[in-house]
C-alpha positions in Angstrom: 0.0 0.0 0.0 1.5 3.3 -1.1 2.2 6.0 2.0 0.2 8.7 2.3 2.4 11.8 0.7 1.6 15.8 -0.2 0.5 16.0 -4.1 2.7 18.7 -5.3 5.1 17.3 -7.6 8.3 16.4 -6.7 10.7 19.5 -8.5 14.0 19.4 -10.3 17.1 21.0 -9.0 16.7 24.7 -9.9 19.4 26.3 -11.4 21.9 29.0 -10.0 21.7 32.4 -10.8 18.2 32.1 -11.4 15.9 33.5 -8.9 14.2 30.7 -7.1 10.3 31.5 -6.4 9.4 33.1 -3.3 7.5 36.0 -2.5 8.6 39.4 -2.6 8.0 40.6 0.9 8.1 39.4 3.8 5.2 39.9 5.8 2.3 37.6 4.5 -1.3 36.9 5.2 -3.6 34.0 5.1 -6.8 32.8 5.7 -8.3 29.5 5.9 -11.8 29.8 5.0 -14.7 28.5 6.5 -13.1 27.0 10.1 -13.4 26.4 13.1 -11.8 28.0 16.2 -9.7 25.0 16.4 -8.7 25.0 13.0 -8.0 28.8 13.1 -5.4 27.7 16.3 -3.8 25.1 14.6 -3.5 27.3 11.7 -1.5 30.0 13.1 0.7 27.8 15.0 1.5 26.0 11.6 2.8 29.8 10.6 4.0 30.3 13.5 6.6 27.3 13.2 8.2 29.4 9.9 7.8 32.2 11.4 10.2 31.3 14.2 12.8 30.3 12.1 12.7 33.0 9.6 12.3 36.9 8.9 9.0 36.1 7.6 5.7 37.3 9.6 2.3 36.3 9.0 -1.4 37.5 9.6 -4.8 36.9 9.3 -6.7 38.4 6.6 -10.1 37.3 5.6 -10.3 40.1 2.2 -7.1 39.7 0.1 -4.8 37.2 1.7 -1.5 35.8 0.1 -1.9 32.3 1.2 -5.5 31.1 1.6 -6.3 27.8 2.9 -9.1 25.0 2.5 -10.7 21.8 2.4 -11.8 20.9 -0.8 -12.2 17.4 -2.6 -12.3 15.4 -5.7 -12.0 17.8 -8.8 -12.5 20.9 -7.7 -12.3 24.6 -8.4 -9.6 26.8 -7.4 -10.5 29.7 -4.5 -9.5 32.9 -5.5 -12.0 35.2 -7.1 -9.0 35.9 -9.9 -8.9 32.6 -11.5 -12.2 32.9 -12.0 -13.6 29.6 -11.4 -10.6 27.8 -13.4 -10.8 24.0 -12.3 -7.2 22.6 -10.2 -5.1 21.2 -12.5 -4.8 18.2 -9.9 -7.9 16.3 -8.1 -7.8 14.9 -4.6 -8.4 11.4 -4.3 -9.6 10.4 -1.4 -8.4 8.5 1.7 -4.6 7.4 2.3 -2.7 8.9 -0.3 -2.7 12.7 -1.4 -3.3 13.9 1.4 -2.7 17.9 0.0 -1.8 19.9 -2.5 -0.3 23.9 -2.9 0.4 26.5 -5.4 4.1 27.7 -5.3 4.6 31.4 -5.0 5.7 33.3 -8.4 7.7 36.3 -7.3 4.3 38.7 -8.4 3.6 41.4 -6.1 -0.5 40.5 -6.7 0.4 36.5 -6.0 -1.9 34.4 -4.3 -0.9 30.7 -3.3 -3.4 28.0 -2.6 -3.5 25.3 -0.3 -5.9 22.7 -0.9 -6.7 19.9 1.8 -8.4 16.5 1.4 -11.5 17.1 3.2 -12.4 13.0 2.7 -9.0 12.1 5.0 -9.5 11.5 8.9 -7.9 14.7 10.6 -6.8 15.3 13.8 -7.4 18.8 13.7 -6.3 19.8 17.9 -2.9 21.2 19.0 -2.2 17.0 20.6 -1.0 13.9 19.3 -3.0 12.3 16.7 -4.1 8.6 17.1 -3.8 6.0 15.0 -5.8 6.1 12.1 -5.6 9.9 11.7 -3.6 12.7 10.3 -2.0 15.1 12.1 -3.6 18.8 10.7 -0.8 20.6 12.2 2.0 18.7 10.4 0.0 18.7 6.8 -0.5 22.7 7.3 3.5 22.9 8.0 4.2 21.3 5.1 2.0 22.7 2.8 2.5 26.0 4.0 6.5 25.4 3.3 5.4 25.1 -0.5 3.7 28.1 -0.5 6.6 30.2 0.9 8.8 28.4 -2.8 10.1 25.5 -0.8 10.5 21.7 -2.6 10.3 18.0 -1.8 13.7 17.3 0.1 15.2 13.8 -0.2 16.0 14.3 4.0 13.4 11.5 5.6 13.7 13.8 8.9 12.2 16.8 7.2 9.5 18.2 7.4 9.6 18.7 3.4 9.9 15.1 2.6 6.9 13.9 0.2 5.6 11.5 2.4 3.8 11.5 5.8 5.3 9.5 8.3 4.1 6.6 10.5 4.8 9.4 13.6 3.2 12.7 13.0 3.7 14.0 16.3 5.7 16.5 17.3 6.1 18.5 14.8 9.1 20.5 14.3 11.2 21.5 11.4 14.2 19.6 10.2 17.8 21.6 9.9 17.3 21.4 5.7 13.9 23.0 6.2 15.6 25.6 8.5 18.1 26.2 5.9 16.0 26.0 3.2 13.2 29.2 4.1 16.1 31.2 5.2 17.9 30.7 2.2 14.8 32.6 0.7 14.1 34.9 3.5 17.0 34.8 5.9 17.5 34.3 9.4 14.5 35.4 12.1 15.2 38.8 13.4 17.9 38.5 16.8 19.2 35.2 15.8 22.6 34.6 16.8 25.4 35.4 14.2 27.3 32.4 12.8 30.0 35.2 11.0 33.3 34.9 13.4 34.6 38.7 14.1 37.2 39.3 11.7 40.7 39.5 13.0 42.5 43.2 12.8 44.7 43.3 10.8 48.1 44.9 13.2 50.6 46.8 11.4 54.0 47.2 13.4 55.3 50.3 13.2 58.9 51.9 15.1 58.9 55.8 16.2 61.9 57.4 16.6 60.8 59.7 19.7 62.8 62.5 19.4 61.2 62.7 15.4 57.5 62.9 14.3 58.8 60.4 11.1 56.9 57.1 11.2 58.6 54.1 9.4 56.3 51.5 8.7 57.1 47.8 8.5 55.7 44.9 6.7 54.5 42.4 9.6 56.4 38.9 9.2 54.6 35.8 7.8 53.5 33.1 9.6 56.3 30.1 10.0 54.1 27.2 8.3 55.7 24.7 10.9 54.0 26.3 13.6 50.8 26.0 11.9 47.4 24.6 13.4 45.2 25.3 10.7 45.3 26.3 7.0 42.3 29.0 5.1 42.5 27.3 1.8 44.7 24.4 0.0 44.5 23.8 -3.5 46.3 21.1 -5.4 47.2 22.2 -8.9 49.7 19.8 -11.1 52.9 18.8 -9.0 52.6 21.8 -6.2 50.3 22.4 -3.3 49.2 26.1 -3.3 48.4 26.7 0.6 47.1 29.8 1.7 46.6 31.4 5.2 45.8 35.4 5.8 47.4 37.6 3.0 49.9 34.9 2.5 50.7 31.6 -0.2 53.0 29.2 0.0 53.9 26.8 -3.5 55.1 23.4 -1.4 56.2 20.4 -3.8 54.5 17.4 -3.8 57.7 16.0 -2.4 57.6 18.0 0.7 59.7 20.9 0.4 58.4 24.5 0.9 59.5 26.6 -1.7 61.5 29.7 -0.2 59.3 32.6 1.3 55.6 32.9 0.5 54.2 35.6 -1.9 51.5 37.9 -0.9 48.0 36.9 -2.7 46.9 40.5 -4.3 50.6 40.1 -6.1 49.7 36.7 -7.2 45.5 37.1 -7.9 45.5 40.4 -9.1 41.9 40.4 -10.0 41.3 40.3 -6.4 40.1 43.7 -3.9 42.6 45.3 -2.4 40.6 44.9 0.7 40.9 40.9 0.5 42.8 39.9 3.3 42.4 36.1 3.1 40.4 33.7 1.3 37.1 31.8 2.7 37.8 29.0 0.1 39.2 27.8 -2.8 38.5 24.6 -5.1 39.4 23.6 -9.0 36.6 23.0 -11.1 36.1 20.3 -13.5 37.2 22.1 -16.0 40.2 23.5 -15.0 39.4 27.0 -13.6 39.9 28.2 -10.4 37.2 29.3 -8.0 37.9 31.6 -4.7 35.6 32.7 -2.2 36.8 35.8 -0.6 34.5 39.1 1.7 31.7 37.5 0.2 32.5 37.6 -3.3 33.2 34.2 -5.4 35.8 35.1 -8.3 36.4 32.0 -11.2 39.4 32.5 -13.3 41.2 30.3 -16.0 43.9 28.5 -14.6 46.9 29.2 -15.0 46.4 32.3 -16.8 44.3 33.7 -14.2 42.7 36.0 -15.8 39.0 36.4 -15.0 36.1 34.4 -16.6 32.7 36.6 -18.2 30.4 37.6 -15.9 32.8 36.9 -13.1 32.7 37.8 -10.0 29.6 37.4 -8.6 28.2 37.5 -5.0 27.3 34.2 -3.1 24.3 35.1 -3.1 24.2 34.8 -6.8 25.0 30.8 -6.1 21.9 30.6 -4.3 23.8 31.2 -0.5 22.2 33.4 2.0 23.5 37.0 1.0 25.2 37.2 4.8 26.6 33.5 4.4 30.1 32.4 5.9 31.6 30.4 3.9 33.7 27.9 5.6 34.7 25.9 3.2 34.5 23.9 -0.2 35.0 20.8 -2.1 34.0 19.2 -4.8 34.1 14.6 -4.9 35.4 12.4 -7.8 31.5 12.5 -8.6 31.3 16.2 -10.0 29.7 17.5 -7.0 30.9 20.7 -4.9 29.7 21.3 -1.2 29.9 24.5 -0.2 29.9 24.6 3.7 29.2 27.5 5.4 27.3 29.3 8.5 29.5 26.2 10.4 26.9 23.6 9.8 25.1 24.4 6.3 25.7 22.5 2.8 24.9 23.8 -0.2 25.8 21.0 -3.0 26.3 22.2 -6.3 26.2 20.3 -9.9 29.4 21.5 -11.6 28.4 20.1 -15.1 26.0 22.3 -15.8 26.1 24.7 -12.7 22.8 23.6 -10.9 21.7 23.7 -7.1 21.3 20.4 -6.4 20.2 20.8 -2.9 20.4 22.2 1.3 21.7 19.9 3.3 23.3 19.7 7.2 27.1 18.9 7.6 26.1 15.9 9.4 24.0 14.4 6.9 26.3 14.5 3.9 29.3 14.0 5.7 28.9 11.4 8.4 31.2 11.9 11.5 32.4 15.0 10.8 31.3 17.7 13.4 30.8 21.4 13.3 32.7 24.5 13.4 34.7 23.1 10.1 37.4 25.9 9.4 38.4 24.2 5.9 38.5 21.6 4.1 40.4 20.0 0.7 40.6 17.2 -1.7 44.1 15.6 -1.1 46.1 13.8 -3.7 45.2 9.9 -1.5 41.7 10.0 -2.6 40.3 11.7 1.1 38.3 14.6 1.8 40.3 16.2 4.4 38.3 18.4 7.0 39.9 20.9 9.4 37.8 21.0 13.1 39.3 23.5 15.7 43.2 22.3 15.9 42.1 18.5 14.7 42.3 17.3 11.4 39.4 14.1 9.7 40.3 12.4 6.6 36.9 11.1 4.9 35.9 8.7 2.5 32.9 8.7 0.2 32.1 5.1 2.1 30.1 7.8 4.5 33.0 6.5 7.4 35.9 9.0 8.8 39.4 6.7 8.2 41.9 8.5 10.7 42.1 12.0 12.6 44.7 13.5 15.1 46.1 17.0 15.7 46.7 19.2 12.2 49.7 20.4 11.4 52.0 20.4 8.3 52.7 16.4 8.5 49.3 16.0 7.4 50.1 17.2 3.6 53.6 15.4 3.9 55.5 18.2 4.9 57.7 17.6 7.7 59.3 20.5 9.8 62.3 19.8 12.1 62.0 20.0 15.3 62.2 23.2 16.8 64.8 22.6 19.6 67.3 21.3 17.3 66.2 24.2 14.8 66.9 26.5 17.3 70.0 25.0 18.9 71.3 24.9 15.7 70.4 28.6 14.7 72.5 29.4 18.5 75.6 27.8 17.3 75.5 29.5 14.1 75.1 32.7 15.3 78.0 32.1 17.7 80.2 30.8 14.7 79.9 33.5 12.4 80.9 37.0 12.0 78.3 39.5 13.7 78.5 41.0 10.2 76.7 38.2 8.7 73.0 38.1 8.1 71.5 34.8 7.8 68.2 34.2 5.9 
């Protein structure tokens, strides 16, 4: 016996740069006509539940709503006055299978969205756990009310999105893609915690001779690489690694060996700002080109010209990220897929073939085992996704399982640094040994 499921259809992946559909405000009315008290209640705590974990606000409004709501059955007629009696392109059949149906928004200011509800299904209408035999009204409205505001069928079973009802329809509370999903559209509910991380001032060391107002500026030093505990970006482009950390990248041979002093990135990628002052992320595309995330900007350049592609850069938003998104990292597998993690926990997976959303999705659920709070991640030359947590490193395989982890540092990408009390006892002697004329570098 099929499961009971919501009849809109199941939609493809959208693609990016294209606006998906959602309305084009963000405070919304409804009505559901002809109910009950109860059914009023239920009603506005099914708006509520979007409301909670969005900007969005809803009302009541019994004239001209935005989203009106009924039960209706069979082949039926659709409610507003402006379609003018026009018959629903899909019926409802009865008991145990389409349980709903809704209208998607279509970005018009004069939109109206329709939900339409089985009115031969068993409903447990009241604000308590339905028994058996029953639907749960609350959930339905949730869901239905998620296609209004532009949301699709996820593939998540936990979500609230997913086509079909399940066996347990109470409680009811959204899943993290739903979550991610309506603020994708409509961003984050108004006093919601920040998941940006303050940025980090840049400090400019300058000497002052006192007894002259002459200020001599000085370039700060780079970071030594062996006393690193996390990298911004690594890219792995023919025999070199290209590692980057705060203005700075290094070229470091396959082999292992760094390769002299680092170069400063706006020497290097001069298409970028001069206010870039590291990169978010970087990956290589399918194709060759390079793609770096940077202030919230993504830049794709032909490799190794590096020269900018048309209609390059755009904003992340233009990728279909939240326009205030923190991009942690990104990736893409062996399968022509990209993940682009950000806000700490989010995945947005991209299609590189033919640049297509392919979906919202938690950390957790693409990447099994990895936790939170990723600072990077990269594709490494033994077949692993490597991901970067806090000062802790977790080398992934696409059989879903985590292979090894441990402290990060430079050993990780085969790089090994001396040890830094022979380095340093060996600097002391040295120094001792040679003429105080000498500079060593």
């Amino acid at each position: 016996m099929a499961k009971p499921r919501c009849g809109v259809t199941d939609a493809p992946s959208r693609r990016l740069g294209v606006a998906p559909l959602r309305w084009p405000r963000l405070n919304l009315t409804w009505n559901f006509q002809l109910a009950d008290r109860t059914t009023l209640r239920t009603t506005e705590t099914a708006f509520a539940i979007w409301a909670a974990n969005s900007s969005l606000t809803f009302s009541r409004d019994t004239n001209e709503p935005d989203i009106i709501i009924a039960f209706r059955e069979g082949r039926h007629t659709m409610l507003d006055r402006r379609y003018g009696g026009t018959v629903c392109p899909d019926d409802l059949d009865g008991p145990s299978k389409v349980l709903a149906h809704a209208t998607l928004p279509t970005g018009a200011q004069d939109d109206v969205s329709e939900v339409h509800v089985d009115h031969r299904e068993v409903w447990h209408i009241a604000l308590t756990p339905n028994p058996q035999n029953s639907h749960y009204l609350l959930r339905m409205l949730v869901h239905e009310i998620g296609h209004s505001l532009g949301l699709s069928h996820t593939t998540d079973e936990n979500s609230l999105m997913y086509a079909y009802s399940p066996a347990v329809e109470w409680p009811v509370a959204l899943g993290m893609e739903d979550v991610l999903a309506v603020q994708n559209l409509y961003g984050a509910a108004e006093g919601e915690p920040s998941t940006a991380a303050p940025a980090e001032p840049t400090v400019v060391p300058r000497t002052t001779t006192p007894a002259s107002t002459t200020t001599t500026t000085t370039s700060p030093e780079p970071p030594d690489p062996c006393a690193w505990r996390h990298i911004d970006t690594l890219l792995v482009l023919g025999k070199c690694l290209f590692v980057t950390r705060g203005r700075y990248a290094w070229s470091i041979g396959l082999g292992g060996k760094i390769v002299d002093r680092p170069f400063v990135l706006e020497d290097y990628a001069r298409f970028l700002p001069k206010a870039v002052t590291r990169l978010s992320a970087a990956y290589q595309t399918v194709k060759g080109d390079l793609v770096l995330f940077a202030n919230g900007w993504v830049h794709m350049v032909s490799y190794p010209a590096l020269e900018l592609r048309v209609s390059w850069p755009q904003r992340v938003a233009d990728l279909g990220l939240p326009p205030n998104a923190v991009i942690n990292a990104v990736l893409n597998s062996h399968t022509d897929r990209t993940y682009v993690i950000y806000n700490d926990y989010a995945v947005l997976e991209m299609d590189e073939c033919n640049m297509t959303a392919h979906g919202y999705h938690t950390l957790q659920t693409v990447f099994l085992g990895i936790p939170s709070l990723v600072r990077t991640a990269y594709r490494y030359t033994d077949g692993h996704l490597y991901f970067v947590h806090r000062d802790s490193f977790f080398a992934y395989k696409f059989t879903e399982t985590v292979t090894r982890s441990g402290e990060f540092d430079l050993d990780v990408i085969g790089v090994t640094c001396p040890r830094e009390d022979i380095l340093r006892k060996l600097w002391d002697l040295l120094a001792r040994l040679a003429p105080s004329s000498v500079a060593f570098d």
